[in-house]
C-alpha positions, 0 to 999 in steps of 0.5 A: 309299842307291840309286845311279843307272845312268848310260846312258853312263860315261865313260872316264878318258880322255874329257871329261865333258860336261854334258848339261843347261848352262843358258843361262850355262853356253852362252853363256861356251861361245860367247863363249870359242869364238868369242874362241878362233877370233878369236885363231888368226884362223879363221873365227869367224862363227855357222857356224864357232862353231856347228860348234866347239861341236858338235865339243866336245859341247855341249849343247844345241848353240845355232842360228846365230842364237842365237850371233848374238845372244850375239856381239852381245851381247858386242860379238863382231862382226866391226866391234867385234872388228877393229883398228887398227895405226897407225905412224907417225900413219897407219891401217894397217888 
């Protein structure tokens, strides 16, 4: 049996990245990174997701549009993701 020369091993202390994600596998990577800059209340806009992703390796590395129309999708934009806190019967924010 033949095995495969891989043009880049990787270490045990490096992450493996998948070179060929499907269209899924990228768009759970944008709804989590985007969800993942939400929660720790960073910027969480195309650009920013964009720039995560490519600090984690994805690819291929989605245009800023193409996130945009993913976070619409999942109802990941700024109006449906911002929220109410009401105290006393009044709306705080």
């Amino acid at each position: 049996m033949e095995t495969r020369n891989l043009k880049h091993q990787n270490g045990p202390d490096q992450v493996f990245f998948n070179q060929g994600r499907t269209k899924k596998e990228i768009e759970e990577c944008v709804v989590f990174t985007r969800l993942e800059l939400y929660n720790r209340a960073m910027p969480c806009g195309p650009k920013a997701v964009q720039e995560k992703l490519n600090a984690y390796h994805v690819k291929p590395l989605p245009s800023e549009s193409t996130i945009s129309r993913i976070m619409t999708r999942h109802g990941l934009t700024d109006d449906r993701t911002e929220f109410e806190i009401i105290l006393d019967g009044k709306r705080k924010i």
